[in-house]
TORKE-872016 format. One record per atom (N, C-alpha, C): residue number from 1; atom name; x, y, z. Coordinates in nm, 2 decimals. Layout:
<recs>
<NUM 'CA' <X Y Z>>
...
</recs>
This chain:
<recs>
<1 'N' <-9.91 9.35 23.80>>
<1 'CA' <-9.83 9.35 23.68>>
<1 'C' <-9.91 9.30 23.56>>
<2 'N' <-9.97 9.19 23.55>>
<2 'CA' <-10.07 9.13 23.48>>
<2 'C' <-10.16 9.18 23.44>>
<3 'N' <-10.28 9.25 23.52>>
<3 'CA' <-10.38 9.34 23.54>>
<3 'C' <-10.34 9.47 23.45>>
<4 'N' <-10.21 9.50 23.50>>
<4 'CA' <-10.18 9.64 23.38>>
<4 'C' <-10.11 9.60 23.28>>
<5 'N' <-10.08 9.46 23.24>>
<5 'CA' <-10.01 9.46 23.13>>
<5 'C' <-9.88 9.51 23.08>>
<6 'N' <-9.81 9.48 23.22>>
<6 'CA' <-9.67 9.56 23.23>>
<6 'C' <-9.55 9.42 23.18>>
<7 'N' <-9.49 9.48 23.18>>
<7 'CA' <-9.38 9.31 23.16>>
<7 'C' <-9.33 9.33 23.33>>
<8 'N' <-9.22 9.22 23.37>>
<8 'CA' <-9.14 9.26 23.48>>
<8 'C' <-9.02 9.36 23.47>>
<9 'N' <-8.97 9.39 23.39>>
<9 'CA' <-8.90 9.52 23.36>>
<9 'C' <-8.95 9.58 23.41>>
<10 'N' <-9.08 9.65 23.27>>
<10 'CA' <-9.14 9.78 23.32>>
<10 'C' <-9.17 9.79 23.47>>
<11 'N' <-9.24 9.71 23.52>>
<11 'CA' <-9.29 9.67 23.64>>
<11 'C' <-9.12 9.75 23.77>>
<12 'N' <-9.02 9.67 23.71>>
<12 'CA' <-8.90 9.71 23.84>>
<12 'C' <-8.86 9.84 23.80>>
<13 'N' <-8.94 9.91 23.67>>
<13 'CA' <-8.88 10.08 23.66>>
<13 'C' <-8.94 10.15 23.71>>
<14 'N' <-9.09 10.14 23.74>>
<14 'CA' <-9.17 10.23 23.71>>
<14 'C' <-9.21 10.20 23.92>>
<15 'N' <-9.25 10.11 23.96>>
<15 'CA' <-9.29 10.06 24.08>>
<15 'C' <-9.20 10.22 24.16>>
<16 'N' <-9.06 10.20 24.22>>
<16 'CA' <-9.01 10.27 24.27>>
<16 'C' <-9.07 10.42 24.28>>
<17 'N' <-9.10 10.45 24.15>>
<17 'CA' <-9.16 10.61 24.16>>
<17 'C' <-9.31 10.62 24.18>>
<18 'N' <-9.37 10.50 24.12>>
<18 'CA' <-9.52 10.46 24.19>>
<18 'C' <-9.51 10.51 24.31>>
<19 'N' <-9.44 10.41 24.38>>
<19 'CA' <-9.46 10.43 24.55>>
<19 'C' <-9.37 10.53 24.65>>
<20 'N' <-9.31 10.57 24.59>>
<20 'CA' <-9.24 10.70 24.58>>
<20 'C' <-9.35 10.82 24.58>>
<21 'N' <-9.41 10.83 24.48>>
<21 'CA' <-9.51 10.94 24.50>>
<21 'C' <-9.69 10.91 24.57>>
<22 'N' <-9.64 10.79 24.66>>
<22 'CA' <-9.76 10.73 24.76>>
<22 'C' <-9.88 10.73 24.70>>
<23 'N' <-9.86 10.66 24.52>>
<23 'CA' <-9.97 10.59 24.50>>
<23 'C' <-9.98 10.47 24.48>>
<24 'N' <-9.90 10.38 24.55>>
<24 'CA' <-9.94 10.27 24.58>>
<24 'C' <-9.86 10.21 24.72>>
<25 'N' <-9.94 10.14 24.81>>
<25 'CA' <-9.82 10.10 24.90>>
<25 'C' <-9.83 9.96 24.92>>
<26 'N' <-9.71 9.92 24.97>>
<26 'CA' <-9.68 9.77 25.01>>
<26 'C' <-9.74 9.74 25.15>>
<27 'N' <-9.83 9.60 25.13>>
<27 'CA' <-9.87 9.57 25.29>>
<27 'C' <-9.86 9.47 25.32>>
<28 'N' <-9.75 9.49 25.38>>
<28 'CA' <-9.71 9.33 25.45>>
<28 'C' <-9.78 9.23 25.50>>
<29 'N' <-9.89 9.22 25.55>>
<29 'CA' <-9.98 9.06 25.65>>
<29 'C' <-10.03 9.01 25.46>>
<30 'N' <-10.02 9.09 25.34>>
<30 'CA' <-10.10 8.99 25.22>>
<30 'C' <-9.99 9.03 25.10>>
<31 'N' <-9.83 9.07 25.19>>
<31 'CA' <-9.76 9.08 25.04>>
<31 'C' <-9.79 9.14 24.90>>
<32 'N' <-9.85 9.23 24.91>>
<32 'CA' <-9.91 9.29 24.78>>
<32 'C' <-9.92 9.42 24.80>>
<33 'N' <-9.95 9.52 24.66>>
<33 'CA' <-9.95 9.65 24.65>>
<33 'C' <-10.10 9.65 24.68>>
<34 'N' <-10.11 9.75 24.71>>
<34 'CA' <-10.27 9.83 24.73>>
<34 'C' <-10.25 10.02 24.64>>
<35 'N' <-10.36 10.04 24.62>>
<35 'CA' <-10.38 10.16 24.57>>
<35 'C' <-10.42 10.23 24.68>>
<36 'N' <-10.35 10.32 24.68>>
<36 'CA' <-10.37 10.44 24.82>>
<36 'C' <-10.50 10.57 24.72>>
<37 'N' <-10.56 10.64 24.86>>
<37 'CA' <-10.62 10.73 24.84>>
<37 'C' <-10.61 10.84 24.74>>
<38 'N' <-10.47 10.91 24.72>>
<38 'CA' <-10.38 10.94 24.64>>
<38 'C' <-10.42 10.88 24.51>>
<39 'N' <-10.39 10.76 24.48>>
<39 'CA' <-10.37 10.69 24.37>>
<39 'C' <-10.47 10.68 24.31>>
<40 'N' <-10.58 10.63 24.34>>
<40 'CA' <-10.73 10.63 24.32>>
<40 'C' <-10.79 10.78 24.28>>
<41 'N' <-10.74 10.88 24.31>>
<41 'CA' <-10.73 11.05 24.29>>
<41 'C' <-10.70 11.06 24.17>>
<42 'N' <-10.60 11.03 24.18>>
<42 'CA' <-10.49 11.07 24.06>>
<42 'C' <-10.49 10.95 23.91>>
<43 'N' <-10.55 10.85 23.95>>
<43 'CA' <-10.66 10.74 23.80>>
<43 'C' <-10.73 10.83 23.79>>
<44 'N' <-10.86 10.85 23.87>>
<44 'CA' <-11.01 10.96 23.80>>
<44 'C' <-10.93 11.07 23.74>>
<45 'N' <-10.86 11.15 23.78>>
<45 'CA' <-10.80 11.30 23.70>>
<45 'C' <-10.77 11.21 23.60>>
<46 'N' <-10.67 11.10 23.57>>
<46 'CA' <-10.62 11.05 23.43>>
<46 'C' <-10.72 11.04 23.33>>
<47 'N' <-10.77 10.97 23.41>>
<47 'CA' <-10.93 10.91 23.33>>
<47 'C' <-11.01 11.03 23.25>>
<48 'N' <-11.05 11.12 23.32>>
<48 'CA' <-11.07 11.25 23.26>>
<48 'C' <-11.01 11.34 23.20>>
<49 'N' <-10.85 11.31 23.22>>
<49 'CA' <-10.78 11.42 23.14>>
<49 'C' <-10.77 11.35 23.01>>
<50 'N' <-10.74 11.24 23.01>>
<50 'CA' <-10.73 11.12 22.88>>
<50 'C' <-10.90 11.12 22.79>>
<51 'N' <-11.01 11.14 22.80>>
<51 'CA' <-11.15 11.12 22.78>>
<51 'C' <-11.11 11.29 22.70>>
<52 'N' <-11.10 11.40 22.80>>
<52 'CA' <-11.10 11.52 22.73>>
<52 'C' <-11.00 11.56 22.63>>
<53 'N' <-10.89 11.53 22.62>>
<53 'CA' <-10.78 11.49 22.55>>
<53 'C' <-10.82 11.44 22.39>>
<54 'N' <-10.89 11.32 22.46>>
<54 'CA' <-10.97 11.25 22.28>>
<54 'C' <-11.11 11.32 22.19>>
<55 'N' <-11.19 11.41 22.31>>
<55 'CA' <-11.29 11.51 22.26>>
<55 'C' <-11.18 11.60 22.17>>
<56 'N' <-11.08 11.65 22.24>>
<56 'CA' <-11.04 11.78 22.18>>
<56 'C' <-10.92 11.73 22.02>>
<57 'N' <-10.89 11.59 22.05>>
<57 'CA' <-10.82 11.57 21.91>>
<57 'C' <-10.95 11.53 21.83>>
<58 'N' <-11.01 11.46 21.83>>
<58 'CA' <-11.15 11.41 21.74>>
<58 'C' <-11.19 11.57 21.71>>
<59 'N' <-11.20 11.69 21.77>>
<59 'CA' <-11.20 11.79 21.73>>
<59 'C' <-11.18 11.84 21.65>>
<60 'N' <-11.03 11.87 21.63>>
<60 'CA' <-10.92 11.88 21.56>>
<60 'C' <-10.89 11.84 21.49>>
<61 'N' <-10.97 11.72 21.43>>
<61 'CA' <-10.99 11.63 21.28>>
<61 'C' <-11.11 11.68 21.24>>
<62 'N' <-11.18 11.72 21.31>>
<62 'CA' <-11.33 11.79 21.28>>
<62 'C' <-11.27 11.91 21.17>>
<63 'N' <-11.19 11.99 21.23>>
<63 'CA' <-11.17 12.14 21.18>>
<63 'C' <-11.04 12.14 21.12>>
<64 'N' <-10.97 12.04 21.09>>
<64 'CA' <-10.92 12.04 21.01>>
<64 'C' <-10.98 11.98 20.85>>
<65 'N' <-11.02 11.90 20.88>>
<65 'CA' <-11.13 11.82 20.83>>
<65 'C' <-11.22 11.94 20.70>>
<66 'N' <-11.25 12.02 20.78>>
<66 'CA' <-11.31 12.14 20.70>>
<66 'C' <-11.20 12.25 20.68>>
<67 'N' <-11.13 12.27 20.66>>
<67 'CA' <-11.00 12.36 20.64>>
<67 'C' <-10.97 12.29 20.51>>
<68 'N' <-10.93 12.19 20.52>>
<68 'CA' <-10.94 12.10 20.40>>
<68 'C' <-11.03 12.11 20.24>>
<69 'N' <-11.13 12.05 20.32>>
<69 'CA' <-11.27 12.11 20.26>>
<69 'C' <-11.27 12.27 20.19>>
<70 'N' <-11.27 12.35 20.24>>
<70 'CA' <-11.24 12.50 20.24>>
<70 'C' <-11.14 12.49 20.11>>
<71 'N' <-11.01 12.50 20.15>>
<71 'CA' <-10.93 12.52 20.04>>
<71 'C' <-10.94 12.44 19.93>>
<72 'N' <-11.04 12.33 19.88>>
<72 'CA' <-11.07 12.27 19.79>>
<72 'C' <-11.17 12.32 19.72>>
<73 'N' <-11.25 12.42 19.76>>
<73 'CA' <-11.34 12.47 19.67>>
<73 'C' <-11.30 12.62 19.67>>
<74 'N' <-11.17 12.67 19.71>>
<74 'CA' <-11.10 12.80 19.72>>
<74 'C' <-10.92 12.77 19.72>>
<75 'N' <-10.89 12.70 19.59>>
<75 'CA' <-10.76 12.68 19.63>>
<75 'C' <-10.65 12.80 19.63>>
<76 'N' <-10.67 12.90 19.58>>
<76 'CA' <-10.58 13.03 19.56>>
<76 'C' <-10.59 13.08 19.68>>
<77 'N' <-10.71 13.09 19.77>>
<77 'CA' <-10.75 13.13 19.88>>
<77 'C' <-10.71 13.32 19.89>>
<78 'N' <-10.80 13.35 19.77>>
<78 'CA' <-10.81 13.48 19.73>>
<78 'C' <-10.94 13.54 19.71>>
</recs>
């Protein structure tokens, strides 16, 4: 909870569907969650979808960026 910065709310909403979709499970002999195989799967995809995500908006300020540009030295755009 700490580690991710969750409050205990979020923590009692979100947990259930965590381990519901067996990325994380409870282990009894040390009382604590562990990250399953799954889970660890499915961070790297985030990690990467999140990284490509911010190439393609920083993009998108690029080319807007110049569209901008464009119609300022062509404002009639004729």
């Amino acid at each position: 909870m700490y580690q991710a910065n969750l409050s205990y709310k979020a923590l009692q909403r979100y947990l259930p569907q965590i381990v519901g979709a067996s990325l994380v499970d409870y282990e009894d002999e040390t009382k604590s969650y562990i990250l399953t195989d799954k889970g660890s799967d499915y961070l790297n995809v985030y990690q990467r979808y999140t990284e490509a995500n911010k190439n393609v908006e920083n993009h998108m300020k690029e080319v807007f960026s110049e569209k901008k540009s464009l119609e300022m030295l062509f404002p009639d755009g004729k």
